[in-house]
C-alpha positions as a printed NumPy array, in Angstrom:
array([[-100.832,  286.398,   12.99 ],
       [-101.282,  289.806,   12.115],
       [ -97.478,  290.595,   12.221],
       [ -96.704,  287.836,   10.274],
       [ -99.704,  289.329,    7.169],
       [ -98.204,  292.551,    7.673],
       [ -94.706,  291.255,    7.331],
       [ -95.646,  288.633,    4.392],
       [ -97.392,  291.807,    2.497],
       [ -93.822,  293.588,    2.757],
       [ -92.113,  291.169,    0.45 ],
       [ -93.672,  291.871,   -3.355],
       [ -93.608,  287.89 ,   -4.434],
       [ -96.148,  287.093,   -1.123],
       [ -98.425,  289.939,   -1.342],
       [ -99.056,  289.006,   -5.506],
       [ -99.903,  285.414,   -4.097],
       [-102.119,  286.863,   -1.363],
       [-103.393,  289.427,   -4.216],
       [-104.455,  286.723,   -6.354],
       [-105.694,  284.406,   -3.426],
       [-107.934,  287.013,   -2.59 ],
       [-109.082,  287.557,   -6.453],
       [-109.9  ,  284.524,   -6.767],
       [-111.971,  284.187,   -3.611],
       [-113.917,  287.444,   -4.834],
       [-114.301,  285.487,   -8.299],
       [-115.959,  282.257,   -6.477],
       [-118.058,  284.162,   -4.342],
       [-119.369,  286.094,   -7.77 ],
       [-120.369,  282.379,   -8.977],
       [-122.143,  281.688,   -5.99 ],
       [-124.414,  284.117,   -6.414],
       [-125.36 ,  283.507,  -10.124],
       [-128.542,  282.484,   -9.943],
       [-130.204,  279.733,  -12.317],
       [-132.592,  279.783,  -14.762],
       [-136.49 ,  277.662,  -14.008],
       [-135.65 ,  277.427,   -9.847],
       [-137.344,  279.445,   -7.504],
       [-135.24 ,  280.192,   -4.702],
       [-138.06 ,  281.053,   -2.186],
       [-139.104,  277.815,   -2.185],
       [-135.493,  275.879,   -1.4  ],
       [-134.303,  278.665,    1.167],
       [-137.782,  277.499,    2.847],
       [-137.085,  274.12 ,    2.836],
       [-134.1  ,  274.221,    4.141],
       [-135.27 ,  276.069,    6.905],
       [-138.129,  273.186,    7.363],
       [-136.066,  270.391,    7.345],
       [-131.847,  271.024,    7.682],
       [-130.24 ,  267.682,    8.122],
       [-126.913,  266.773,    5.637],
       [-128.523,  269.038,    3.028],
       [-127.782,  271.912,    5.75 ],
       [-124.442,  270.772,    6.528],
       [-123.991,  270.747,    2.157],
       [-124.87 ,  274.087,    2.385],
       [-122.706,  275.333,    5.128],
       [-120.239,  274.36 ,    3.163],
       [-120.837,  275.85 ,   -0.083],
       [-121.482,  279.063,    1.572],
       [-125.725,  279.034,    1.425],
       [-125.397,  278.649,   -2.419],
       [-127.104,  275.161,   -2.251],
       [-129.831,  276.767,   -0.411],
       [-130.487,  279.538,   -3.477],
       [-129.809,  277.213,   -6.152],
       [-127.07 ,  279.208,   -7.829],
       [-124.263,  278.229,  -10.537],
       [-121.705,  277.031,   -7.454],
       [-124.225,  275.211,   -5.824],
       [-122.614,  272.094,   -5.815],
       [-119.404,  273.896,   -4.388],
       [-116.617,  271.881,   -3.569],
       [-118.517,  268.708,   -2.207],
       [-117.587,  266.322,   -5.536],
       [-113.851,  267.689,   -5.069],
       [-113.496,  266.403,   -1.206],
       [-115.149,  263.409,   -2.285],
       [-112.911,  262.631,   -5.168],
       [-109.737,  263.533,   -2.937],
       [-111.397,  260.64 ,   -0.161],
       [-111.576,  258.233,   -2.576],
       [-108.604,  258.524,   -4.151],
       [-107.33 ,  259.028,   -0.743],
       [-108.619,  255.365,    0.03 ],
       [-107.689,  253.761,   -3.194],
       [-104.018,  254.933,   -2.708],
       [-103.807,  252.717,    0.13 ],
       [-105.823,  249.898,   -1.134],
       [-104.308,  249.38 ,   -5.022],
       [-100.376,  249.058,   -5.556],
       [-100.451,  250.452,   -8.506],
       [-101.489,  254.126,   -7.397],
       [ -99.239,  253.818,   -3.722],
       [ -96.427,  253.236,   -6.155],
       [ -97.34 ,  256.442,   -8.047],
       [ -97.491,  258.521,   -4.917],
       [ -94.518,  257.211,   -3.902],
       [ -92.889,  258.25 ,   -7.378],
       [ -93.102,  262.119,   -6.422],
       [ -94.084,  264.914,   -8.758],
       [ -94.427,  262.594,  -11.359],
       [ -96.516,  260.269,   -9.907],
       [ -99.002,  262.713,   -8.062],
       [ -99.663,  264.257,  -11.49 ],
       [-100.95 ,  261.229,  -12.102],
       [-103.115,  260.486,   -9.251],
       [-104.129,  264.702,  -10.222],
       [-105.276,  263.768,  -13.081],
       [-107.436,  260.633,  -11.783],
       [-108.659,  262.991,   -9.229],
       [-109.812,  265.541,  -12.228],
       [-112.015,  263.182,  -13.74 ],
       [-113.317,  261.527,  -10.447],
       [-114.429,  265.253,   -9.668],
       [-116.252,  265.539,  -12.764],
       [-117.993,  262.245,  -12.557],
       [-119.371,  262.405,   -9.294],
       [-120.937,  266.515,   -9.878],
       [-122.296,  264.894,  -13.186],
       [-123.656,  262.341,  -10.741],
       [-124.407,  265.172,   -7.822],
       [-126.083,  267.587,  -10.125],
       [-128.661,  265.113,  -12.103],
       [-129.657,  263.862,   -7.808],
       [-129.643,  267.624,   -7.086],
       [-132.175,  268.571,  -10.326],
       [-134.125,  265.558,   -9.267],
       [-134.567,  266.802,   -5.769],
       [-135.618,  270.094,   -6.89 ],
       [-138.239,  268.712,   -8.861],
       [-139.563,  266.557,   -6.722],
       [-140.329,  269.366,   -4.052],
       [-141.717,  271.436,   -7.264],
       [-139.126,  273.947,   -6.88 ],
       [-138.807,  274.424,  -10.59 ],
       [-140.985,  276.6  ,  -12.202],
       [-141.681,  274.163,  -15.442],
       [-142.609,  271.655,  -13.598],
       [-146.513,  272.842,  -13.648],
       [-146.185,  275.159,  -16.614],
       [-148.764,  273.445,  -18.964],
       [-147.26 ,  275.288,  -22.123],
       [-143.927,  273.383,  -21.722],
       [-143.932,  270.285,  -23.904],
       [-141.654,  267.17 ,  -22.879],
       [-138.904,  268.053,  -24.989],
       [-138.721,  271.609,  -23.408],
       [-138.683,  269.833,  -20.008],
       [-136.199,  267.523,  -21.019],
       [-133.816,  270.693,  -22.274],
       [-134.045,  272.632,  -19.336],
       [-133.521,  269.592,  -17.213],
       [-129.857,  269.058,  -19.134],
       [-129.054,  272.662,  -18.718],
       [-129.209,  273.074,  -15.131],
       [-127.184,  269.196,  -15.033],
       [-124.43 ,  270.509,  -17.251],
       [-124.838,  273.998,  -15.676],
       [-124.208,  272.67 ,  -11.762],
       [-121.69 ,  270.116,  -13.012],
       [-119.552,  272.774,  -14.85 ],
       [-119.906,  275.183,  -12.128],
       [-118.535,  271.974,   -9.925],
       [-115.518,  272.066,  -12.537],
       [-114.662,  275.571,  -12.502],
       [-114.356,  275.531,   -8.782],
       [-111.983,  273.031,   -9.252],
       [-109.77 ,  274.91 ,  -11.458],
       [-109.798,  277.76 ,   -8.799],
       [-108.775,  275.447,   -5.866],
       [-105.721,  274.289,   -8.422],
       [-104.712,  278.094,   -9.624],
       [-104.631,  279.064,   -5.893],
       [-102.21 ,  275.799,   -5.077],
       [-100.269,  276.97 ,   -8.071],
       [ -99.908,  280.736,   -7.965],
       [-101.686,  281.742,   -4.682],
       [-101.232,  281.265,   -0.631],
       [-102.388,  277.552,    0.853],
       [-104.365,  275.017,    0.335],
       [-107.252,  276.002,   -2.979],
       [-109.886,  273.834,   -1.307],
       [-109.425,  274.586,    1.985],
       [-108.915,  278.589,    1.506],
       [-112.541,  278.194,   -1.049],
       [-114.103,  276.158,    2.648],
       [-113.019,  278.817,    4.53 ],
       [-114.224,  281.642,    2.357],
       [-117.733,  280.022,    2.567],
       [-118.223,  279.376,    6.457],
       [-117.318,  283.153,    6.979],
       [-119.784,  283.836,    4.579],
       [-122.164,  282.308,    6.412],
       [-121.218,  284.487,   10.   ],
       [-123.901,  287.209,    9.684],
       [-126.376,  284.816,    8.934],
       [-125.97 ,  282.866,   11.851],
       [-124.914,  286.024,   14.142],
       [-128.446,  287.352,   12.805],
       [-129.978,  284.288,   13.848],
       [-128.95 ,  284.236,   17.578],
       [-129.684,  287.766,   17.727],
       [-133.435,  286.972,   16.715],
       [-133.251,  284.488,   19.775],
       [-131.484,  286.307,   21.963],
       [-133.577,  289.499,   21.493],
       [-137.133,  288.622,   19.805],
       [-137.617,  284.6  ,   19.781],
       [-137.844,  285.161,   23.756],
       [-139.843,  287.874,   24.17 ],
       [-142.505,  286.377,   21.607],
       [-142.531,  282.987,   23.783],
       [-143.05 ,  284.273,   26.989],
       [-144.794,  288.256,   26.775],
       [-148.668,  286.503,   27.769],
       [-146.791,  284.768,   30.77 ],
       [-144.559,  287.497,   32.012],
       [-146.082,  290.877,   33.304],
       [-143.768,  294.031,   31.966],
       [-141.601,  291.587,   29.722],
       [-140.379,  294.325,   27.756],
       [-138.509,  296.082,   30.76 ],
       [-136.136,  293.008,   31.056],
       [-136.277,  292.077,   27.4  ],
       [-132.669,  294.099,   26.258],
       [-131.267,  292.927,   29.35 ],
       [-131.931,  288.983,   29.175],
       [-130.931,  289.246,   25.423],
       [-127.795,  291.095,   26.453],
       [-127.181,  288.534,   29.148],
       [-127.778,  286.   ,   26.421],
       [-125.805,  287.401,   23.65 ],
       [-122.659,  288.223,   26.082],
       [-122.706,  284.353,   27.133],
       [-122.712,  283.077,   23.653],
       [-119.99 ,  285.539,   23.03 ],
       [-118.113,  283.66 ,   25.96 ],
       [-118.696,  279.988,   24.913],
       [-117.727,  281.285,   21.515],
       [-114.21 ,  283.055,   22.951],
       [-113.931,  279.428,   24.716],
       [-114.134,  277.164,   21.734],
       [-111.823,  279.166,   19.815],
       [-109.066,  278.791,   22.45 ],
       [-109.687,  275.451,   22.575],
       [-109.795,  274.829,   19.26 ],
       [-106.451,  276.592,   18.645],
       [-105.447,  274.656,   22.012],
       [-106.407,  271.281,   20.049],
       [-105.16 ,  272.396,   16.66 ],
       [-101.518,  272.957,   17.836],
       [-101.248,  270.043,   20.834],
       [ -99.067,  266.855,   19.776],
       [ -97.696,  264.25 ,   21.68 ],
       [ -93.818,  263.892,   21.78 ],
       [ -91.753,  260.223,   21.905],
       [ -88.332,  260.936,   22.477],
       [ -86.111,  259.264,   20.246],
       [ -82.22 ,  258.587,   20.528],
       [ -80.187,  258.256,   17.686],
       [ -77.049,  256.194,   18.192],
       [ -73.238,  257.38 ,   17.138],
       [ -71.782,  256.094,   14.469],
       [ -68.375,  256.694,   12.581],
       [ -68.201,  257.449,    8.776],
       [ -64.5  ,  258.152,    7.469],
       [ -62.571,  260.462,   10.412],
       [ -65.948,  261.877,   11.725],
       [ -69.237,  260.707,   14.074],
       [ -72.612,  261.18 ,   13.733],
       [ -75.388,  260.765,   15.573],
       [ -75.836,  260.162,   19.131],
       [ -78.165,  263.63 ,   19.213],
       [ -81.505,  263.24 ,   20.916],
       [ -84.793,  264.427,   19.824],
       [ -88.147,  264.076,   19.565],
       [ -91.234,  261.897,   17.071],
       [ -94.316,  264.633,   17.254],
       [ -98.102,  262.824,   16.799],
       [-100.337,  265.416,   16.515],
       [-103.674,  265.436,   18.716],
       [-106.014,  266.356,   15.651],
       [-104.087,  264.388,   13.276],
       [-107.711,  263.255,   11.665],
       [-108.593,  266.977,   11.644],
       [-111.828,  267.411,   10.627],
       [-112.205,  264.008,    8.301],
       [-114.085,  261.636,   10.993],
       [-117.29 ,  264.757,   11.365],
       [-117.442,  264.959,    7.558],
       [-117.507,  261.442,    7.165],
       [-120.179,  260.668,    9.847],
       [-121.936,  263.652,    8.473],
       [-121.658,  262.543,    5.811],
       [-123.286,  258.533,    6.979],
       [-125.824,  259.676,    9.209],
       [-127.309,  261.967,    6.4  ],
       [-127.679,  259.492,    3.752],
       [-131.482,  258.754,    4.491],
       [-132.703,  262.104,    5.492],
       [-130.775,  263.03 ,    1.934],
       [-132.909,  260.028,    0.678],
       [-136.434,  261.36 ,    2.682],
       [-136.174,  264.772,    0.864],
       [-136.272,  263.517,   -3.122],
       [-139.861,  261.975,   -1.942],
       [-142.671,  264.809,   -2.814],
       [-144.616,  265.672,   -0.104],
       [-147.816,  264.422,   -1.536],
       [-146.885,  260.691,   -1.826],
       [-148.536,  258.157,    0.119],
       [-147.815,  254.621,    0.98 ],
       [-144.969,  252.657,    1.494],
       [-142.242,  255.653,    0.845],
       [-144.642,  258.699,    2.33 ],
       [-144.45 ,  256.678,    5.63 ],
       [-140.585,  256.135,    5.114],
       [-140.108,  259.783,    4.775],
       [-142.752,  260.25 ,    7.949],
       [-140.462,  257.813,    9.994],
       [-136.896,  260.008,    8.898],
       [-138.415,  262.946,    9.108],
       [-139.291,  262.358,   13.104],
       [-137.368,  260.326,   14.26 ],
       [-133.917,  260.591,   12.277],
       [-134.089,  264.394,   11.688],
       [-131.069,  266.833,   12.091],
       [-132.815,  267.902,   15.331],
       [-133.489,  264.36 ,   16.682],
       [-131.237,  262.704,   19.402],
       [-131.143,  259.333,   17.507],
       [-129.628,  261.179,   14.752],
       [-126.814,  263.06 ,   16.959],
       [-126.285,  259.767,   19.076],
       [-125.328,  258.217,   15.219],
       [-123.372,  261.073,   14.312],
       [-121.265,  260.867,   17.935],
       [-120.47 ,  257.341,   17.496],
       [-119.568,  257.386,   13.595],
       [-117.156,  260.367,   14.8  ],
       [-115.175,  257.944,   17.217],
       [-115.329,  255.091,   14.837],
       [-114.6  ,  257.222,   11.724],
       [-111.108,  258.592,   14.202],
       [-110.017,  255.559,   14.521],
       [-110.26 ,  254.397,   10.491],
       [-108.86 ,  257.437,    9.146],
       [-105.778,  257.25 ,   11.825],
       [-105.213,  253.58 ,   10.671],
       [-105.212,  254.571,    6.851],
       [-103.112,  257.621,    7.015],
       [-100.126,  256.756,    9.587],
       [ -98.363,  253.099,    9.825],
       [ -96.157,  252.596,   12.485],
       [ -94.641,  249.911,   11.424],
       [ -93.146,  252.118,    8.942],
       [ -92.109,  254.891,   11.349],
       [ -90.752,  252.407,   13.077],
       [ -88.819,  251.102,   10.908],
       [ -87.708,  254.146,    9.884],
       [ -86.307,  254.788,   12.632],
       [ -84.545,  251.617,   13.462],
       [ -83.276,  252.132,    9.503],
       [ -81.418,  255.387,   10.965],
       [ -79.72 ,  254.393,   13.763],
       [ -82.977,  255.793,   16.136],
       [ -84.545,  254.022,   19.2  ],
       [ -87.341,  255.256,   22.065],
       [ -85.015,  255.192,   25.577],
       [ -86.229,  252.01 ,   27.044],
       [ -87.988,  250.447,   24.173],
       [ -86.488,  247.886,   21.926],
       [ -86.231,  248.552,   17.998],
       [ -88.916,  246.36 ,   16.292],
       [ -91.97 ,  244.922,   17.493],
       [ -91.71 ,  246.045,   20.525],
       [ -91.072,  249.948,   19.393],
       [ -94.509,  249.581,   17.197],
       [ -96.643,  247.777,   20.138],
       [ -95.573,  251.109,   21.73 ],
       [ -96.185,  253.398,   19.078],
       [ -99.548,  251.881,   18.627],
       [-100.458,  252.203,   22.478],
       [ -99.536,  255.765,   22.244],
       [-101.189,  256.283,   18.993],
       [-104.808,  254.173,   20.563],
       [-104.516,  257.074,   23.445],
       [-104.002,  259.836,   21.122],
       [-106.744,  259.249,   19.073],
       [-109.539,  258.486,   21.639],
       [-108.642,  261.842,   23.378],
       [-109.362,  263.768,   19.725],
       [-112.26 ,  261.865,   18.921],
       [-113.764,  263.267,   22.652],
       [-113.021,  266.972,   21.54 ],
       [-114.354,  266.534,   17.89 ],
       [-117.487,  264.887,   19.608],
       [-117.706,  267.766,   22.419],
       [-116.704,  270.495,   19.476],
       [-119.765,  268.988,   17.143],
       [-122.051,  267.411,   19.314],
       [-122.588,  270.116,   22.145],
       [-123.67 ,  272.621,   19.168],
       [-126.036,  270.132,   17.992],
       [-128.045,  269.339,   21.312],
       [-128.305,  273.281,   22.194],
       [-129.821,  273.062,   18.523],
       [-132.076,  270.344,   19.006],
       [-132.916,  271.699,   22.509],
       [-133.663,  275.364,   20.881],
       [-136.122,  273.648,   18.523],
       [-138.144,  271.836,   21.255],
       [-138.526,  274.676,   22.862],
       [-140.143,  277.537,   20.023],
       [-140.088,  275.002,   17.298],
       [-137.549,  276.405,   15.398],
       [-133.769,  275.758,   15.603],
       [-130.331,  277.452,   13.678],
       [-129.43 ,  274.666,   10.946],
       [-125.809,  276.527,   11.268],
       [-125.728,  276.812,   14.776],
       [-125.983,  272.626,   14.448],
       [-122.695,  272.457,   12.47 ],
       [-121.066,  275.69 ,   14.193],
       [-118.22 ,  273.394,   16.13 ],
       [-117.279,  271.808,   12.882],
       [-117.014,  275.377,   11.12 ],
       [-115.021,  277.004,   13.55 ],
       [-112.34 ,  273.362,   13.476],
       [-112.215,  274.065,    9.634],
       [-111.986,  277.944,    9.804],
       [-109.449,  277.898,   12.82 ],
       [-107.455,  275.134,   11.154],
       [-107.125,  276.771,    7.728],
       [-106.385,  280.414,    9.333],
       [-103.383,  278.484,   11.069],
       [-102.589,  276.213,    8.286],
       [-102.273,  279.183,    5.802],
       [-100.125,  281.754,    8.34 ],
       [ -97.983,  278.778,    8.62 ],
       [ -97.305,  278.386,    5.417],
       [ -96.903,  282.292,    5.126],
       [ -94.223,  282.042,    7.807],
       [ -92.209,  279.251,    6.187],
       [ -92.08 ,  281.252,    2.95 ],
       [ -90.739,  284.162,    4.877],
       [ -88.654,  281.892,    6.184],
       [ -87.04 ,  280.599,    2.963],
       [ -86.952,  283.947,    1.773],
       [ -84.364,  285.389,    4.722],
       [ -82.408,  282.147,    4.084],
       [ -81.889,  283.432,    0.815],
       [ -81.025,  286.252,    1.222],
       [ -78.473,  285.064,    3.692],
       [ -76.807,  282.674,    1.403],
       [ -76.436,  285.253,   -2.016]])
């Protein structure tokens, strides 16, 4: 990978593109740290430190700006949601499947549908978002006796139009670096904030591997401070293992794919043949990628999400509803990572059956002269397709539950033990699948454009 950056930054047209790419990171990461007027962000870092859940995972991905209330708070949540949907509603309304099967023309379309779903649901996101804040009194206004109702009222449309903009602008990036820059916009802005979350979380397991331990057990354990640097080395060095570990297996999982060999059958067209070459039909291992642990995520989330907009001083009927989330359906609860496990197999399956037919790769192949050795075109080819496809799909959903779910219990384990757990440890094995994903993604991409390039070349 690093030959390939040092080769791609060699050619002038790739290193503008990774010039810019990297701009416009620096330019998002500026936003994200613009802090907004009437919050104080002392009280929602501390919150989220209390409770964590989906408004943790939120934050992971919007690089801890959720957490300090800044312009890019909402980051690119409303964009991945608006990309879903649409997503969904390609499959389920003719109309828009005809459009994205009209190419450039028609995915301009569906763009443009996707522009204004964006911008709806931050308009939507940042009114919930202002509402939350003032519900935990994390504005300063709130109490301010000198504030009349209009004032409230004003400042309580300028941080709506504020976060909803900022939700916009990100948008715009993600589409200049798809236009003029190096992979994906959204996925290079997701990537950008989960490694700007690594010291925080590094400097969290140091504090447990080094002080968290020592202040647990020093009245129980005579001369703790002579084994205190070695335990927390010992500690530190097997987290740096498991780490190693899951990368290779994620990079493992990433690249695997299952292959059906297919054999195209000769065929004569004027004096010459074609055909008759055999090859292969790849189906990747992660073709869900990281979709089914944002959606659960996303599920299982909904009523702590709901729990948090109720202030802490109300009583009845909704205090004890936000009691009964709070212990029994927190982020660090095993009810809540048993949910989050299942909705990840479930969710596999879904998004498999939405994004790849085999009747139409079957047919597809039939169409061309193609056949699986021992299979018979038609039904029979997509019963088998399907059986290989069931198989396929159940072994990623295992390694996107191990990936996420392992992280979580160590969490949840952590936090029955001292009381206090990482929130980004919790989400770690769904960061590194969308950091290790992205970094491949993107060098891929780098390599097919050197590719072209030589090809070029070649041919003038």
């Amino acid at each position: 990978m690093l030959q390939t950056l040092k080769n791609a930054w060699k050619i002038p047209e790739l290193k503008s593109k990774l010039l810019f790419t990297l701009m416009i990171i620096v330019l998002y990461r500026l936003g994200s740290n613009l802090p907004m007027p009437w919050v104080d962000p002392s009280i929602l870092e501390t919150y989220f430190k209390a409770t964590g859940g989906g408004l943790s995972w939120l934050n992971m991905l919007s690089g801890g700006a959720l957490a300090q209330a800044t312009l890019f708070a909402l980051s690119v949540s409303p964009y991945i949601t608006a990309s879903i949907v649409m997503q969904l509603l390609t499959i389920a309304i003719p109309k828009l499947e005809a459009w994205a099967k009209e190419g450039e023309a028609g995915k301009k379309k569906i763009s443009a549908i996707t522009r204004i779903l964006t911008v709806g649901l931050a308009l939507v996101t940042a009114i919930g978002y202002t509402m939350f804040m003032n519900a935990q009194g994390m504005l300063t206004f709130t109490s301010n006796k000198d504030w009349t109702t209009f004032d409230r009222w004003f400042a309580y449309v300028v941080l709506v139009l504020a976060y909803c903009a900022g939700a916009s602008v990100i948008m715009w990036l993600a589409e200049k670096i798809n236009e003029h820059g190096i992979g994906n916009g959204i996925s290079i802005i997701l990537f950008a904030n989960i490694i700007a979350r690594l010291p925080s979380m590094f400097g969290n397991v140091w504090d447990r591997c080094f002080t968290r331990w020592h202040i647990l057990v020093e009245n129980e354990v005579e001369n703790w401070r002579l084994v205190q640097w070695p335990i927390g080395a010992l500690l530190l060095a097997l987290f740096a293992a498991i780490l190693i570990a899951a990368v290779v297996a994620v990079v493992w999982f990433s690249n695997s794919e299952r292959r059906i060999p297919v054999q195209y059958a000769k065929r004569v067209v004027g004096r010459k043949m074609y055909g008759g070459q055999s090859t292969t039909l790849p189906i990747k291992l992660d073709m869900a990628g990281v979709m089914p642990v944002i959606f659960a995520s996303s599920i299982v989330s909904i009523l702590p999400t709901i729990a948090g907009f109720i202030p802490a001083s109300k009583t009845g009927f909704w205090g004890g509803f936000r009691d009964v989330v709070n212990n029994y359906l927190g982020h660090n609860s095993f009810p809540y990572i048993a949910m989050q496990l299942i909705l990840i197999i479930a969710f596999a399956y879904f998004y498999i059956m939405i994004s790849f037919n085999p009747v139409e790769v079957a047919n597809n192949l039939r169409s061309n002269g193609g056949a699986v050795p021992g299979i018979r075109p038609g039904k029979p080819t997509v019963d088998y397709i399907k059986k290989i496809l069931n198989r396929i799909t159940l072994l990623g959903a295992i390694f996107l539950c191990g990936l996420s779910g392992i992280p979580m219990i160590v969490n949840a384990v952590w936090f029955a033990i001292d009381g206090v757990g990482i929130a980004d440890l919790a989400f770690s094995g769904t960061s590194l699948l969308i950091v290790v994903g992205v970094a491949l993604e993107t060098f891929r991409e780098l390599e097919a454009q050197m590719t072209l390039r030589n090809y070029k070349g070649f041919l003038d």
